[in-house]
C-alpha positions as CSV (number, residue, x, y, z in Angstrom):
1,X,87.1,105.7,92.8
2,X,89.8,104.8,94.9
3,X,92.8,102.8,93.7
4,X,94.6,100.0,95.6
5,X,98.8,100.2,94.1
6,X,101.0,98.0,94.7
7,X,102.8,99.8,97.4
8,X,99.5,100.5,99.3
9,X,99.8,96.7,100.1
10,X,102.0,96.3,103.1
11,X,100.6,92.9,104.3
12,X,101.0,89.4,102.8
13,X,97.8,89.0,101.2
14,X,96.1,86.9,98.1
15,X,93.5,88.7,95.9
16,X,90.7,86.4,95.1
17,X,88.7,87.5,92.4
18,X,85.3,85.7,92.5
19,X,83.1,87.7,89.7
20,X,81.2,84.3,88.6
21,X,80.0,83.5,92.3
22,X,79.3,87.1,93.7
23,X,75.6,88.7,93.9
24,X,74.5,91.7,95.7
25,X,72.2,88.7,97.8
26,X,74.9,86.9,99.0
27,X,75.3,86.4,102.9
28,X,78.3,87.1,105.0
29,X,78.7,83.1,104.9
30,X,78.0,82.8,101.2
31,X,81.0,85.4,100.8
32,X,82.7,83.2,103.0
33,X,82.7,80.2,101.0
34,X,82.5,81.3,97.6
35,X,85.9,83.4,98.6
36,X,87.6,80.5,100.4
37,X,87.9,77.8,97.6
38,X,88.5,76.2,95.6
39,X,91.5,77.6,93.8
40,X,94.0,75.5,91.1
41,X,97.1,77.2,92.9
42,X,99.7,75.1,94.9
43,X,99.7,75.3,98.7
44,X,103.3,76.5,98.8
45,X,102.7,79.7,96.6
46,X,100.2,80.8,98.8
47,X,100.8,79.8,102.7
48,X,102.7,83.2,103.1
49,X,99.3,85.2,102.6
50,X,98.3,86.2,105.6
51,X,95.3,88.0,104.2
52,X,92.3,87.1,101.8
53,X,90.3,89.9,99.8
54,X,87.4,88.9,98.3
55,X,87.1,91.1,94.9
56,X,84.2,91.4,92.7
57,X,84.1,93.0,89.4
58,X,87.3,95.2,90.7
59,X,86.0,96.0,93.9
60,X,87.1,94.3,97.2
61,X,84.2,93.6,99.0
62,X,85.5,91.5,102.1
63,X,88.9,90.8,103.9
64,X,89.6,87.8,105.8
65,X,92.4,86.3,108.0
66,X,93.8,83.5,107.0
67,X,94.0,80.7,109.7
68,X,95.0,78.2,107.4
69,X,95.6,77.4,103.5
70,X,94.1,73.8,102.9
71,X,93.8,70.9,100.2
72,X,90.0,72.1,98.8
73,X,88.9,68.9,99.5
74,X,89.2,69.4,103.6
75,X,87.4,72.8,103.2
76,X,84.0,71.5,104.8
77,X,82.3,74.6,102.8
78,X,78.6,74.7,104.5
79,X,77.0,76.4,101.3
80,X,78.6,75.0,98.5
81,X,77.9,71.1,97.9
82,X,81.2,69.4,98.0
83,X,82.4,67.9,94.5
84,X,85.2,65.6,94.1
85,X,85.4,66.4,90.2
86,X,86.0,69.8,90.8
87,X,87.8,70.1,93.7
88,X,90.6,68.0,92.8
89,X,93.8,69.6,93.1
90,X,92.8,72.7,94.1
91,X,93.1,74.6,97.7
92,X,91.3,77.3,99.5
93,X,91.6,78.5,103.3
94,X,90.0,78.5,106.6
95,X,90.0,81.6,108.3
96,X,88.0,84.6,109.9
97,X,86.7,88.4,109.0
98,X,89.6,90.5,109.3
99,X,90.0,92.5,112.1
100,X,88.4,96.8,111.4
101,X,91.9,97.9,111.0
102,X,93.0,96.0,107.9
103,X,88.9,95.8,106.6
104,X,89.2,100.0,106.5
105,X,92.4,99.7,104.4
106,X,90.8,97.6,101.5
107,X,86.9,97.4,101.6
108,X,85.2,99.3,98.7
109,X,88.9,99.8,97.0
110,X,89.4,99.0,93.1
111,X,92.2,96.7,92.5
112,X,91.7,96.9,88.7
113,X,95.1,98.3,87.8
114,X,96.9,95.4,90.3
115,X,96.0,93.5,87.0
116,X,97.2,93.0,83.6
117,X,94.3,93.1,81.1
118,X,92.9,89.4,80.0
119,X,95.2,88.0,83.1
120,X,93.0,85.1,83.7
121,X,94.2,83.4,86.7
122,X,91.4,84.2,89.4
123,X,94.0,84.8,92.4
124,X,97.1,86.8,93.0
125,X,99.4,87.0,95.8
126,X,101.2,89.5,96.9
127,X,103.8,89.4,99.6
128,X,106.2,91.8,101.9
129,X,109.3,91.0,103.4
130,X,109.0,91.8,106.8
């Protein structure tokens, strides 16, 4: 098993664990949505991420490009039924597969030791001064 360190991480990018949502089943645009929102994190401590990776039980199973970080309520998610309950002060992100490039760099890589054990909070960001 490969091992994504910190330092392997040279773009700005927020790691989005989504263990309760994630089957084997899901559809690219399942994946998608389920990845994208809806998150209880401020807008301004994640605008910087340039980068999405969708992880699942330790395993990054998608990367997206992030075309914009949005109030969860805007997020228009075509397979998850909007609810105003939930998505209350929460965010999430609009945005695109990654291009080949930065998908080769993550897909299929554990990110397990990024984490401190019982560290509950479902995404991390990491970013690089460029």
């Amino acid at each position: 098993m490969e091992y994504l360190k910190r330092e392997d991480i040279t773009d700005n990018v927020a790691i989005i664990k989504i263990n309760q949502s994630y089957k084997d089943s899901l559809t690219a645009l399942e994946l998608y949505d389920c990845t994208r929102g809806c998150w209880k994190r401020k807008l301004e401590s994640v605008r910087s991420a340039e980068y999405v990776l969708a992880v699942a039980k330790g395993i990054v199973k998608e990367v997206y490009q992030v075309d914009e970080w949005l109030p969860a309520q805007k997020l228009n998610r075509e397979t998850i039924p909007y609810d105003s309950n939930f998505e209350k002060d929460r965010i999430g992100f609009s945005g695109r597969i990654a291009d080949n490039i930065i998908r080769k760099k993550y897909i299929g890589v554990s990110v397990e030791k990024l984490f401190k054990r019982g560290e509950a909070n479902p995404v991390k960001i990491f970013l690089n001064d460029r």
